[in-house]
C-alpha positions in Angstrom: 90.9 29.4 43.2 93.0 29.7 39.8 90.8 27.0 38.3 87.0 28.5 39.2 88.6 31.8 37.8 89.7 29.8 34.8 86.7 27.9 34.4 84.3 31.1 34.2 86.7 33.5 32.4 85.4 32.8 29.1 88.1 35.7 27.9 90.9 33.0 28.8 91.9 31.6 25.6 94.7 28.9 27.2 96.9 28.6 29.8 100.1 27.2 30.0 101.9 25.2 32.3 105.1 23.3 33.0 104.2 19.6 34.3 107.5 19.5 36.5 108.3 22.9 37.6 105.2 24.8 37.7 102.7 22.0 39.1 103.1 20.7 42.7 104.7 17.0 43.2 102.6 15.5 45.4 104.2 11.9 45.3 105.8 11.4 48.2 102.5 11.8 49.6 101.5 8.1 48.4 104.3 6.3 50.5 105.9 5.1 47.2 109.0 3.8 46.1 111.9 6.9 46.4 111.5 9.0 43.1 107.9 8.6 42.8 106.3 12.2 41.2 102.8 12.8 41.3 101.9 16.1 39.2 98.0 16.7 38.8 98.0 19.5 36.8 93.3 19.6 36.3 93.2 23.1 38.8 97.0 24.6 37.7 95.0 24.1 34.2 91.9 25.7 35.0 90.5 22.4 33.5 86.7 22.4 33.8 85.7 19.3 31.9 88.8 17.2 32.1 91.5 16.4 34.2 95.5 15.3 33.7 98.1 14.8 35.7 101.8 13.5 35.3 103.3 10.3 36.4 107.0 9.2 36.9 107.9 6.1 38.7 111.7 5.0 38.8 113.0 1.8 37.4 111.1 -0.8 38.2 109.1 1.3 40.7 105.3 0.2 41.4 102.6 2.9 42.3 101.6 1.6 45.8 97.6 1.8 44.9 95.1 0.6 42.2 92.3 2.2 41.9 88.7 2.6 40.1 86.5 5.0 39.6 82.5 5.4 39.6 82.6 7.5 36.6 85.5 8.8 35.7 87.0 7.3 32.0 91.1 7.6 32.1 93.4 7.5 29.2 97.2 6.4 29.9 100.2 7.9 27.8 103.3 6.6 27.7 106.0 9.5 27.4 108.8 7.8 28.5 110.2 4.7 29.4 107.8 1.6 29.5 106.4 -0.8 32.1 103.0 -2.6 32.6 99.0 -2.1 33.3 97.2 -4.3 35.1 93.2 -3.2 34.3 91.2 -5.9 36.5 92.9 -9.2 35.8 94.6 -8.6 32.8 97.8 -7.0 32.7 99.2 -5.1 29.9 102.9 -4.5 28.5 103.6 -0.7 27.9 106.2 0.8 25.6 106.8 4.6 24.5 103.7 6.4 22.7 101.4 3.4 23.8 98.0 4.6 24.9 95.5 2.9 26.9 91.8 3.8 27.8 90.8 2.4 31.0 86.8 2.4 31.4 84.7 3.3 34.5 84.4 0.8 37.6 87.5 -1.1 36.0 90.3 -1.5 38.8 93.8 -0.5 37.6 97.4 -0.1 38.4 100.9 0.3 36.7 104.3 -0.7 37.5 107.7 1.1 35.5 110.2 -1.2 33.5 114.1 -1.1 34.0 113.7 2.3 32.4 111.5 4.0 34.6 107.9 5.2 33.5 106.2 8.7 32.8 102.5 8.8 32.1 100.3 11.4 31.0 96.9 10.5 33.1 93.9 12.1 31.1 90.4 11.4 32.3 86.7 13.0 31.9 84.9 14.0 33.3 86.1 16.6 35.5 85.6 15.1 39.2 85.0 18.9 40.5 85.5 20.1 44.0 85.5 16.8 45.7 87.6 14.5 43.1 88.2 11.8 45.8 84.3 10.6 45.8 84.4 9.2 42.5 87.3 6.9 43.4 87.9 4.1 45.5 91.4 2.8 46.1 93.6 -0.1 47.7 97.0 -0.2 48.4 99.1 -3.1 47.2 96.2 -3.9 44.7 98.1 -5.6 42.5 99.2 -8.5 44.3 95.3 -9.4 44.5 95.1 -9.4 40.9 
């Protein structure tokens, strides 16, 4: 894959990609509200000790899962728009430029403003080949919150 190659070819300086047009939108794919984008952009990267993906939620749009993970630590960027965090019980107001670290084990979820929401996801470590065994999630988490 792009990303091993990446990860081993010490003689690649960077690589550059386009969040929305050169890294798959996989968002429809979570049974979300209509306009949902989900752009994880760790392998289109080559990232080998991180990972990142872009989130866009419409107005008032709710990602349909929380979720936590066994090691993983996640930072949240807002780019655009603004909307609300909930990390375990506590649920946080988001505005433009806000950015939020979200430990280990902690359970979390977002939910978009009237304005819509995009967020940078960032988290290390790199959850390798099998990403989806470091995380556990639930749909409609919030509402048990």
């Amino acid at each position: 894959s792009l990303a091993a190659r990446v990860a081993y070819d010490h003689r690649v300086a960077f690589m550059r990609r386009n969040l929305l047009t050169d890294v798959e939108d996989i968002g429809a794919g979570f049974d979300g509200p209509p306009g949902l984008e989900f752009h994880p952009a760790t392998e289109a990267l080559g990232l080998s000790r991180s990972a990142l993906s872009l989130v866009r939620l419409p107005p008032d749009g709710r990602f349909p899962y929380g979720h936590a993970h066994a090691e993983q630590e996640e930072v949240y960027i807002v780019v655009r728009g603004g909307g609300r965090l909930c990390v375990d019980d506590e649920v946080v107001d988001l505005a433009l430029w806000d950015a939020v670290r979200v430990a280990p084990r902690a359970w979390r979820g977002y939910e978009a403003g009237p304005d819509g929401l995009d967020l940078l996801v960032a988290g290390a470590p790199n959850l390798g080949a099998d990403p989806r065994s470091d995380v556990e999630g639930r749909r409609d988490w919030w509402g048990q919150a």
